[in-house]
Each structure stands twice: as structure tokens, then as C-alpha cells.
C-alpha positions as CSV (number, residue, x, y, z in Angstrom):
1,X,0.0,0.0,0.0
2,X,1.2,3.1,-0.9
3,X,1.2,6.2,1.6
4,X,0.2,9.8,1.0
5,X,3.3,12.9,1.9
6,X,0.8,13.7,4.2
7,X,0.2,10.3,6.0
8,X,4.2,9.9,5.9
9,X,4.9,13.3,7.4
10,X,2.3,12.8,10.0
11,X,3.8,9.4,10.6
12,X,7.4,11.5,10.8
13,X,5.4,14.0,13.4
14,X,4.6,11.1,15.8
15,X,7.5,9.3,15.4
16,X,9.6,12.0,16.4
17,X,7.4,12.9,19.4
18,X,7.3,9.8,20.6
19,X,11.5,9.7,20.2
20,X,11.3,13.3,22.5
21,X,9.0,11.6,24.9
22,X,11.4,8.9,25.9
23,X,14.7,11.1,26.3
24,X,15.2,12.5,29.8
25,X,14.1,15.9,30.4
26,X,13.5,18.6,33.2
27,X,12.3,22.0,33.7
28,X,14.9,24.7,34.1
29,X,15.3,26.2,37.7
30,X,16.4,29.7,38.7
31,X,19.7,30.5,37.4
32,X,22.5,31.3,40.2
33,X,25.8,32.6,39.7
34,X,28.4,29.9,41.2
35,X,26.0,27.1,39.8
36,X,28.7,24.3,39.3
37,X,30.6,25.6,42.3
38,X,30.2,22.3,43.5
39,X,28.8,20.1,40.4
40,X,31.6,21.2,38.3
41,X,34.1,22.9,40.4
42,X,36.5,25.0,38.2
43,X,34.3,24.9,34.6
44,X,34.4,28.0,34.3
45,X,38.3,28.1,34.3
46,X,38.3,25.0,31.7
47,X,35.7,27.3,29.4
48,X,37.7,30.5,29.6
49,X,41.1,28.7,28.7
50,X,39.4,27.8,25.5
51,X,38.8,30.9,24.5
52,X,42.1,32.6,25.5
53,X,43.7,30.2,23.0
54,X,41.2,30.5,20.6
55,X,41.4,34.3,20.5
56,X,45.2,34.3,20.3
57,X,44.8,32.8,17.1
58,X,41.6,34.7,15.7
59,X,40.6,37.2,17.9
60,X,37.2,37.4,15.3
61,X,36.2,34.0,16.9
62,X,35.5,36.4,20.2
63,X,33.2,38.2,17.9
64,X,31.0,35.2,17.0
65,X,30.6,34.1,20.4
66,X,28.8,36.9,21.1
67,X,26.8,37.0,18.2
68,X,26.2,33.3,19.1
69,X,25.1,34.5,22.6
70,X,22.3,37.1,21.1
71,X,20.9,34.6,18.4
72,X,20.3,31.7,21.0
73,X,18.5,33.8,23.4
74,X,16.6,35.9,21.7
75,X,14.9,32.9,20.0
76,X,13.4,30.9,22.7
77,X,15.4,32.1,25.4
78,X,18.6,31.2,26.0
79,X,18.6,27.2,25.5
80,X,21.3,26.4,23.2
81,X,18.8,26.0,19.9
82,X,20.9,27.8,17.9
83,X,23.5,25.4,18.2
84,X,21.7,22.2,16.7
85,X,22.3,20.6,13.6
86,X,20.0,19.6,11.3
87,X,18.4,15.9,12.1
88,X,15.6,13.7,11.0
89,X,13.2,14.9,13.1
90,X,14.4,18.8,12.3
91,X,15.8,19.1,9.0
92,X,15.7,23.5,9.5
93,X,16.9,24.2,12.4
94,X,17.9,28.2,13.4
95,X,20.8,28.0,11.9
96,X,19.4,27.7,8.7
97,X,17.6,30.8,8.9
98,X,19.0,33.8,6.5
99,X,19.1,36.2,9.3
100,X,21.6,33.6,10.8
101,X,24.1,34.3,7.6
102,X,27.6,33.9,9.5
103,X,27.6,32.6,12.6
104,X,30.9,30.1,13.5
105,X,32.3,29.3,16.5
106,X,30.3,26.1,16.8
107,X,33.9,23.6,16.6
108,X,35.2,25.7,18.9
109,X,31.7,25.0,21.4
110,X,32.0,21.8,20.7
111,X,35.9,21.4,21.5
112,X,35.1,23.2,25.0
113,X,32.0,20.8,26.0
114,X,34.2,17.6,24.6
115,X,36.8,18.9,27.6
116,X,33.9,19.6,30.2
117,X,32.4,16.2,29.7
118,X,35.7,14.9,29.9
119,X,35.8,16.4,33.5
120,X,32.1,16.4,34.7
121,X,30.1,14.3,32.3
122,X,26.2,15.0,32.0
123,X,26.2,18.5,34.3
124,X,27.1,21.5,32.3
125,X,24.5,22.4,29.5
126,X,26.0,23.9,26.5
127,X,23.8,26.9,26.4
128,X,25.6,27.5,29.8
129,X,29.0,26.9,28.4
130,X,28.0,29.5,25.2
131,X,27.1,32.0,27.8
132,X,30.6,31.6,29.7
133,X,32.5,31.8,26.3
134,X,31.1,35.0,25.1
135,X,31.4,36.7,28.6
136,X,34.9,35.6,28.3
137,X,35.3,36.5,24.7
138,X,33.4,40.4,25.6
139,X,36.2,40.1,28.5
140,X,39.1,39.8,25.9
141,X,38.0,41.9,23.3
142,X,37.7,45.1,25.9
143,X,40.7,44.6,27.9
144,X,38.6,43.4,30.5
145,X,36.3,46.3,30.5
146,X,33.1,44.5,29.8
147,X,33.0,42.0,32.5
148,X,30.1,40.3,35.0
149,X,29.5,36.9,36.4
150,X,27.2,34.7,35.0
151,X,24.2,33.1,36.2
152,X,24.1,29.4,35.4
153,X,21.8,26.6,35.6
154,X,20.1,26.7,32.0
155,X,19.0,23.3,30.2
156,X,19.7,22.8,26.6
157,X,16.5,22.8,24.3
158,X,14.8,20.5,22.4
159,X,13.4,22.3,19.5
160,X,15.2,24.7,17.0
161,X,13.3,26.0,13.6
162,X,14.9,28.3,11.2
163,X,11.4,29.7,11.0
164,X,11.2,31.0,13.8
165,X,14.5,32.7,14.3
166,X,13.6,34.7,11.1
167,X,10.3,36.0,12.8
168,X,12.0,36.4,16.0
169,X,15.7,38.1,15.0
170,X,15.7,41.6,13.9
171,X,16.9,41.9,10.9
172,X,20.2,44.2,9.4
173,X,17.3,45.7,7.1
174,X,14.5,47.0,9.8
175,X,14.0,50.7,10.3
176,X,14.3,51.8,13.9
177,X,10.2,51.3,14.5
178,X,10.3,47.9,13.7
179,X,13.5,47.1,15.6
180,X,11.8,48.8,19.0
181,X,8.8,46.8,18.4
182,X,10.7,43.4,18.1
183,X,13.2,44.0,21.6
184,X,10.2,45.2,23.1
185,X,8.5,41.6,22.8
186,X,11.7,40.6,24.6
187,X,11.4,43.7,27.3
188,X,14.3,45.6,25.8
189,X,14.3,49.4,26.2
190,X,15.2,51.8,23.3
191,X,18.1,52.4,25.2
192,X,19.0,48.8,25.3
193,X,18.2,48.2,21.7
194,X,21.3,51.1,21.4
195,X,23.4,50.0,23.9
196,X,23.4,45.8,22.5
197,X,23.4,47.5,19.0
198,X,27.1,48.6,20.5
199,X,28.2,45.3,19.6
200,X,29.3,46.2,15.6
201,X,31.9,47.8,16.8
202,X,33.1,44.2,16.4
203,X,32.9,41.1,13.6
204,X,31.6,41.4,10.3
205,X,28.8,40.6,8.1
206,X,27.8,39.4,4.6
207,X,27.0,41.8,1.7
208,X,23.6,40.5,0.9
209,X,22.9,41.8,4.5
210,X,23.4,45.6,3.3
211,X,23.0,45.2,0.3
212,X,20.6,48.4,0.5
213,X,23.4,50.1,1.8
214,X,25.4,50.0,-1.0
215,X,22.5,52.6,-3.0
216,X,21.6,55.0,0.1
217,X,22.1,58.7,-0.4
218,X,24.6,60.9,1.0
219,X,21.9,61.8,3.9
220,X,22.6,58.2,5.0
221,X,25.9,56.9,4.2
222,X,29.0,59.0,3.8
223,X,29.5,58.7,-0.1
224,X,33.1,57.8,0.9
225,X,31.8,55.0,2.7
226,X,29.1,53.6,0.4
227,X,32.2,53.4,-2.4
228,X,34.8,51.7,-0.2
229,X,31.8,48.9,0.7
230,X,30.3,48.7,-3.3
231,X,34.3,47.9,-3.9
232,X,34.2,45.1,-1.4
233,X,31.9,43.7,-2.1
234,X,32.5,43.4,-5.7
235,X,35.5,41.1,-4.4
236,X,33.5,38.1,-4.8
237,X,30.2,36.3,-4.5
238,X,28.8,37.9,-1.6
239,X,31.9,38.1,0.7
240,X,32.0,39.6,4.2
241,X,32.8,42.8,5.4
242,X,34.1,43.5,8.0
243,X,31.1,45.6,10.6
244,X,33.9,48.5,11.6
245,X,35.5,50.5,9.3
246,X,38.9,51.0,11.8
247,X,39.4,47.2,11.0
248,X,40.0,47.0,7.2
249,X,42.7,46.8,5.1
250,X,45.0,50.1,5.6
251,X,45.9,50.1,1.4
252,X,41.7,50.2,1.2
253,X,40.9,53.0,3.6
254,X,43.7,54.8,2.2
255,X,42.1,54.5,-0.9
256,X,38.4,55.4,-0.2
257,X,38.5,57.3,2.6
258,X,42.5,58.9,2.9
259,X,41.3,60.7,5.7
260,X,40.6,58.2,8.2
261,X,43.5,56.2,7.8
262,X,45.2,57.3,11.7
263,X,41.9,55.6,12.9
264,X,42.8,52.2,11.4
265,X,43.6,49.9,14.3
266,X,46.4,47.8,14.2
267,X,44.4,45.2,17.0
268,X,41.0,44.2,15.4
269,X,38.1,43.4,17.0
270,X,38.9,45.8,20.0
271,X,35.2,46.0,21.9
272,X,34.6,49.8,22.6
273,X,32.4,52.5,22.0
274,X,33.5,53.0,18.6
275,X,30.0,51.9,17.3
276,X,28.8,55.1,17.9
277,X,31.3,57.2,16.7
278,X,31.2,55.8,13.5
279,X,27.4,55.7,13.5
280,X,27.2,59.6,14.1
281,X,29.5,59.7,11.3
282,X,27.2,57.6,9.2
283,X,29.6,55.2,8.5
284,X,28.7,52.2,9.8
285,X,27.8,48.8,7.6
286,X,23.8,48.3,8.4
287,X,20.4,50.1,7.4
288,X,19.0,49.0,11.0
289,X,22.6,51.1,12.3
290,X,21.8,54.1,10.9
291,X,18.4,54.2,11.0
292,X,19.0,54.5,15.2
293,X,19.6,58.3,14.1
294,X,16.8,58.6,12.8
295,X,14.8,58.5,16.5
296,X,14.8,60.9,19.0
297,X,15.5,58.6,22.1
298,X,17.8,56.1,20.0
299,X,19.6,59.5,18.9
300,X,20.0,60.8,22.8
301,X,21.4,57.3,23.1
302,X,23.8,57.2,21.0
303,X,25.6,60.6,21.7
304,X,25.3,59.8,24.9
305,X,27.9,56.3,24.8
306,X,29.9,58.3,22.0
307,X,30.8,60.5,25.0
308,X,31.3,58.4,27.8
309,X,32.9,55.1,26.6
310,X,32.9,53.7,30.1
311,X,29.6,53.8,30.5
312,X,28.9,51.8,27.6
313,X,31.5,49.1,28.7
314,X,28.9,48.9,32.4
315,X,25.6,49.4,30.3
316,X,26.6,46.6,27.7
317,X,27.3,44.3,30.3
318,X,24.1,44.5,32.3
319,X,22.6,44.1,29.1
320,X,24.7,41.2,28.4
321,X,23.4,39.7,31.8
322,X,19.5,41.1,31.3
323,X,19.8,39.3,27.4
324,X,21.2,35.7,29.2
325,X,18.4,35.7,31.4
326,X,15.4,35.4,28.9
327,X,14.0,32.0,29.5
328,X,12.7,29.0,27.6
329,X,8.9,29.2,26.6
330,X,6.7,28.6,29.0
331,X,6.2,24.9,29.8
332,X,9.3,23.9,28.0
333,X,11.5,21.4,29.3
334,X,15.0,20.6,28.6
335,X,18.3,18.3,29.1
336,X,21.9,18.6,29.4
337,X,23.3,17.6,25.9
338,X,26.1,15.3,25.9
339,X,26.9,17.2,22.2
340,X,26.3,20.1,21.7
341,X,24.7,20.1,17.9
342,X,22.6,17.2,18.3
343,X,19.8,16.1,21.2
344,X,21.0,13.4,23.0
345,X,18.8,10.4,21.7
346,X,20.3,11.2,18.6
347,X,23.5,9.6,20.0
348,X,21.7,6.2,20.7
């Protein structure tokens, strides 16, 4: 007898329920800082020696990490989703989604939960570990200016749909009423929509995410600016850019934009308040960058860390901590994985 694509996708829906049904789960508890004080004692050592090493070789790596951390949590809370592969049961998971263009650092995740398990099988969840490594990574890219302790005790999530991190991520292409609208639903402030956008003062990012960018008028983009991006991107088949203009190539800025070459930094990836410097000066990569000038709060905001860098450093962090807090859906229940990319009964 042969079976409809409906009857064998229903047949794909139960099966894979019933497969969640039988793997272990629990509810997450209230997070704590010093969680694995004594279920793990010294993890948090173990995670930030990974990253050390890893940033000595590519300090960018520090910048994904914290990109990582933003993508998990602000899709279904901060539960290690992002972070799946796809599987039988989930063949689009959120990293799939366009909006999700970029992200790395997963080998790296992986190499650091390999070494906790090693040491405390079964106890640490990786969407704790991801929350360690970009504290540590915001740590090292500031000179230890952005710094806070992190509350632990998070599960790892079972579900993870490309779907819904489109609906949920803002997008590089939103307009400043759209992008207060969508941190609101995750009780952000305007002022911490500005002080989290801080974070392109590191990384980079894919042309065919500013791609509008590269046809603004002068009222937007500096014209300097808009031609140093349209040449690099003309480089190859949609190639990435890097998100801060002090970080590219010297011979290029000296090129486009003569004038700003003393601002060209000879340690990339430095985490400061640069972000809005360059934003005031409308040169930074995104539509949803600029269009922060556009609003009269977002505006305050931004001249406001362009003057007082240190306050930015404090502000981000709390934000940092406020963003690792948003929790799992209501009802959700979750596991500690033993991998982090795949569920556990995947492993069977």
C-alpha cells in the first residue's frame, strides 16, 4: 500500500514525538551565579582557557561568540537551539535561517563541551558553556572592561526552527520602528536596543545583509563609505565585510577614505564604543545602524555612549546579563546535551 506525503509526514510528526517523549528531560530552575561551584568545580576556568587560546589565534572568533550568545537567546530564550544541527526529526533548524548568515564558532563550542564532559560528564548544558565563552570572549576583546559573572543553571532545548529565528531576530534591514517593536517583545528598552546594537563595533557581516546600503544617499551613508563597501563587495560572490570600518585593510581606507587612515587599528576586534562614533558619522555597515539616528530617544542614546565610553563598557554588560536571562517558553523542558549540535537520543 502506498502512503500519501501527508500520512508519511504525520507518521514523521509522531515518530519524532514519541523519540522526544522517551529522552530525559527537566524543567529549568532559577539560574544562580556559582551554579557548578560544586557540580563542576572550576568549569568556568576549563571554558575561559578555551577561549584565550582561541582568540590568540583569531581574535574574530571572540566576535561570533557573542553573536552566538544574542541569536540563542533571543529565540526561545537562552537554550542552546541555535546550536543544533539539522536531524531527522528537524531538518531547519535556526541556523538555517537567513538572518543567521555567518555565525561560526560552533567547533570551537564543541571542542570546550568535549573537555567539560571529559571532566564532569552530563552536568554542564551547553547553552551555559556559550554563555561563559562570550562573557569571556566580551572580557578579551575590551581589555577586560566589559565583565560580569554569569548566572548558570540553563538546560539545553529540544526544538530549534529556522522559521522561527527569522520572525524572531531583527533583521540588518528594519527601520528603527520595527527594531523597538521586536526588543520590546523581549522587554528591551530603546536604550537597550542602542546600547546591545554597540556590539558592531566588532565582527563582520555578509553583503547580501546591506546590500541596501550600498544605493543609500549621502543623507545616510558617507559617499566615501558607500564606495569603499560597493568595492568590497565586488570582491567576490557575496563576501564579508568587515562591521567596523577602523578594521579593514589600511591600502583600502587609504584608498576610499585617505582621511581616516590614523583611525585604522592595528588590534582588530577591540570592543569599545566606537559603534557610535562611527554611526554619528554615518559610517557604519547596516540600514538598521543608521536608521538608530533617525529616532529621538535612540539619537540621545547614541551621543550619549559616544561621550562616555565607560559607561557603555557597564551598560553593555548589564545588558549582556539582562539578554542571558530570557528563559525558555513557558512549559518547556529541557536536558543537558552530551553534544552540543545534536539532542542526546540522537546519540543512541
Amino acid at each position: 500500500m502506498r502512503l500519501s506525503a501527508a500520512v508519511l509526514c504525520a507518521l514523521v510528526a509522531v515518530q519524532a514525538a514519541l523519540l522526544l517523549a522517551a529522552v530525559p528531560s527537566a524543567q529549568a530552575g532559577e539560574l544562580e551565579v556559582g551554579y557548578y561551584s560544586k557540580k563542576c568545580k572550576g568549569v568556568e576556568n576549563v571554558v575561559k582557557w578555551h577561549i584565550i587560546k582561541a582568540l590568540k589565534a583569531n581574535r574574530r572568533t571572540g566576535a561570533a561568540l557573542i553573536r552566538l550568545l544574542f541569536h540563542d537567546c533571543f529565540v526561545r530564550g537562552c537554550d542552546g537551539s541555535v546550536l543544533l544541527d539539522a536531524s531527522y526529526e528537524n531538518p531547519h533548524p535556526e541556523k538555517e535561517a537567513p538572518v543567521n548568515i555567518g555565525l561560526a564558532a560552533f567547533d570551537l563550542l564543541e571542542e570546550i563541551k568535549a573537555s567539560v564532559e571529559k571532566r564532569c560528564p552530563e552536568v554542564v548544558s551547553c547553552s551555559d558553556i556559550l554563555i561563559y565563552a562570550a562573557r569571556d570572549a566580551a572580557s578579551i576583546l575590551s581589555n577586560g572592561n566589559v565583565h560580569f559573572d554569569v548566572p548558570a543553571g540553563r538546560l539545553d532545548g529540544f526544538v530549534s526552527k529556522a522559521d522561527e529565528a527569522q520572525a524572531e531576530l531583527p533583521d540588518s534591514i528594519h527601520d528603527v520602528k520595527q527594531l523597538i517593536e521586536n526588543f520590546a517583545k523581549k522587554n528591551f528598552t530603546v536604550e537597550e536596543l542602542v546600547i546591545l546594537s554597540g556590539a558592531h563595533a566588532i565582527g563582520q557581516g555578509h553583503c547580501s545583509s546591506f546590500t541596501g546600503r550600498l544605493t543609500e544617499p549621502a543623507s545616510q551613508i558617507t559617499p566615501a563609505y558607500r564606495d569603499l563597501l560597493n568595492y568590497k563587495c565586488s570582491q567576490g560572490s557575496n563576501p564579508p565585510v568587515v562591521n567596523n570600518v577602523r578594521d579593514e585593510d589600511y591600502g583600502v581606507v587609504a584608498r576610499f577614505m585617505p582621511g581616516f587612515t590614523s583611525r585604522v587599528r592595528k588590534i582588530p576586534d577591540f570592543l569599545d564604543n566606537s559603534y557610535y562614533h562611527n554611526n554619528l558619522a554615518k559610517i557604519v555597515t547596516f540600514h538598521s545602524d543608521w536608521t538608530l539616528l533617525t529616532h529621538k530617544e535612540a539619537l540621545g542614546h547614541v551621543h550619549e555612549y559616544a561621550d562616555n565610553g565607560t559607561l557603555w563598557d557597564e551598560d553593555f554588560a548589564d545588558s549582556l546579563v539582562k539578554l542571558s536571562k530570557l528563559p525558555m517558553p513557558a512549559g518547556s523542558k529541557g536536558e543537558i546535551r552530551k553534544k552540543c549540535s545534536v539532542i542526546n537520543h540522537r546519540l543512541y
